[in-house]
N, C-alpha and C positions, 0 to 999 in steps of 0.2 A: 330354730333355736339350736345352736351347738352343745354338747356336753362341755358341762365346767371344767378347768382345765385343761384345756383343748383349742390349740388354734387354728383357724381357719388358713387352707393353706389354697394355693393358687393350683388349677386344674392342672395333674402331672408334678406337680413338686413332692418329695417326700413327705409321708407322716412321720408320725415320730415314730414307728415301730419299725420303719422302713428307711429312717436317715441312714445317710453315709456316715459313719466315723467321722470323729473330727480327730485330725491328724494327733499325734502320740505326743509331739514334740507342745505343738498350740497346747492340748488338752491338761499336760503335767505342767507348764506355765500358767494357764490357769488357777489350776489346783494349789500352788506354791502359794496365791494372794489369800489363802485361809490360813490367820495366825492360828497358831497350837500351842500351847503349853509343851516346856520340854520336862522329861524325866526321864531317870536310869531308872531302869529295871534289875531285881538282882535276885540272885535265887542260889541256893545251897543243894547240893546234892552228893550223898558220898561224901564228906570234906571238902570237896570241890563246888570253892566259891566263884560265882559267875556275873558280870552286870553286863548290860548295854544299851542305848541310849534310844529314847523312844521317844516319838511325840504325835505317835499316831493312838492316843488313849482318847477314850469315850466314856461316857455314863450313858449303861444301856439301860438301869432300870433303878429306880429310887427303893421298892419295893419289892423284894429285896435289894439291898445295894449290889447293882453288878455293875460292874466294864468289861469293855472290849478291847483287848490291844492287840496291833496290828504286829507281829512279828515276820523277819524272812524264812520261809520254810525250812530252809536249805540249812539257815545258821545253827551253831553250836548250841547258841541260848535257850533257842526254841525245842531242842532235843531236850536238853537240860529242866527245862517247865516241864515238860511234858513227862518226863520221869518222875520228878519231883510233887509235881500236883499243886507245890508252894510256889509262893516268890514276892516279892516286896516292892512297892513302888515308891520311889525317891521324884516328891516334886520339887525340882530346882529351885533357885531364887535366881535373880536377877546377875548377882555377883561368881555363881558357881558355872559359867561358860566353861571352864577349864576343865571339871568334872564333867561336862556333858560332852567335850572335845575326846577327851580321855578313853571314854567308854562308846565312843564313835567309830571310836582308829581302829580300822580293821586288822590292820598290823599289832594288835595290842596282845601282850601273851595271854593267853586263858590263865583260871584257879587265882591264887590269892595275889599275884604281884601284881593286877588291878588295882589294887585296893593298897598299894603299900605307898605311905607318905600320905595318905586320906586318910583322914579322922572319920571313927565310924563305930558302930557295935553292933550286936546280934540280934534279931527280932524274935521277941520271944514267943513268937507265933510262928513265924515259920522259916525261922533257924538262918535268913539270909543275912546278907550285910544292910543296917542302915546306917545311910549317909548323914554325918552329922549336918548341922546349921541349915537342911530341908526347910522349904516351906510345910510339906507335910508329909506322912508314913501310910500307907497305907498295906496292911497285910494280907494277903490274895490267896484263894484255894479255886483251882483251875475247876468249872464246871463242864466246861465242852471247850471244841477246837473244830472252828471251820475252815476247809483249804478256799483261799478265794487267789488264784492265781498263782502266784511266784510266794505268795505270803498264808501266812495261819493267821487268823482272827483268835485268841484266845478270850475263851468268857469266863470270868474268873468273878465270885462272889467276893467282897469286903467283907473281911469279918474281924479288923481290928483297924484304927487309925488312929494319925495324931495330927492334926494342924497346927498352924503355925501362925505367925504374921509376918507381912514383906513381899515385897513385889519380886512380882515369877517371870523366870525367863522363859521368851517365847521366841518360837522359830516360826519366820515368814520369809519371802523368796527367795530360802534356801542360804538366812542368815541368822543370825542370834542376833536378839534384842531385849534391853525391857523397855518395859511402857511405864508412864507415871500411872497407878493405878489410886483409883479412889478410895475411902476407909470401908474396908468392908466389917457387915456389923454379923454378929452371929446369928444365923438363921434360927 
């Protein structure tokens, strides 16, 4: 009987503790066919207001409410969290591609000309920019920060939100989309 699991593999074939890589390029083409939800990220520090476009966010735990958002180590943003402790998440709707483009652009200037010609106001919890007409708000205090590669894992407790209704823009192989979504009822 084999461990559950665990497949049976042909004499001399790899285990799985022992497979070869599967190539970088195959592997992130894979990964692209898992829709995400997109959202900017935005956080206040000093007067200096900051967002960037994220859709690598998680629910790591219900109990307390925490997430995980994948940030690039290297960027401004993630210095910016990491000073700051705060930061605010803006979940898109369907309609705000442009918002999500915007705070993409790597070429975009830091501080508040992000934010200029966007409707928006201040979280009264932790002092960032929220994006008007979100589907929802959610106000984040940074609990840990794990390096996993080229990126920070930031683990940040919920400690304020606001929902909304309307269908969320999702990013799948590496496009913007929405999906017709069904009436969601409140949990």
């Amino acid at each position: 009987m084999r461990p559950v699991g665990r497949r049976a593999t042909p004499a001399g074939a790899p285990t799985r503790g022992d497979a070869a890589p599967i190539g970088g390029d195959v592997a992130r083409a894979a990964l692209r066919r898992f829709a995400s939800g997109v959202t900017v990220l935005t956080v206040a520090d000093g007067g200096l207001a900051h967002g960037t476009t994220v859709s690598a966010l998680v629910a790591v735990s219900r109990e307390p409410l925490v997430l995980g958002a994948c940030l690039r180590a290297s960027s401004s943003f993630t210095r910016l969290v990491r000073r700051a402790s705060m930061f605010s998440v803006n979940v898109l709707r369907a309609d705000q591609a442009r918002v999500a483009a915007r705070f993409a652009d790597p070429l975009r200037r830091p501080g508040p000309s992000q934010f200029a010609s966007l409707a928006w106001r201040t979280d009264p919890v932790t002092g960032a920019p929220l994006v008007e007409d979100c589907l929802a708000h959610l106000s984040c205090r940074m609990n840990g920060c794990v390096p996993v590669g080229d990126h920070d894992v930031i683990i940040a407790e919920v400690i304020d939100g606001c929902p909304s209704t309307g269908t969320p823009l999702l990013s799948f192989a590496g496009q913007l989309h929405s999906a017709p979504m069904a009436r969601v009822e409140k949990e």
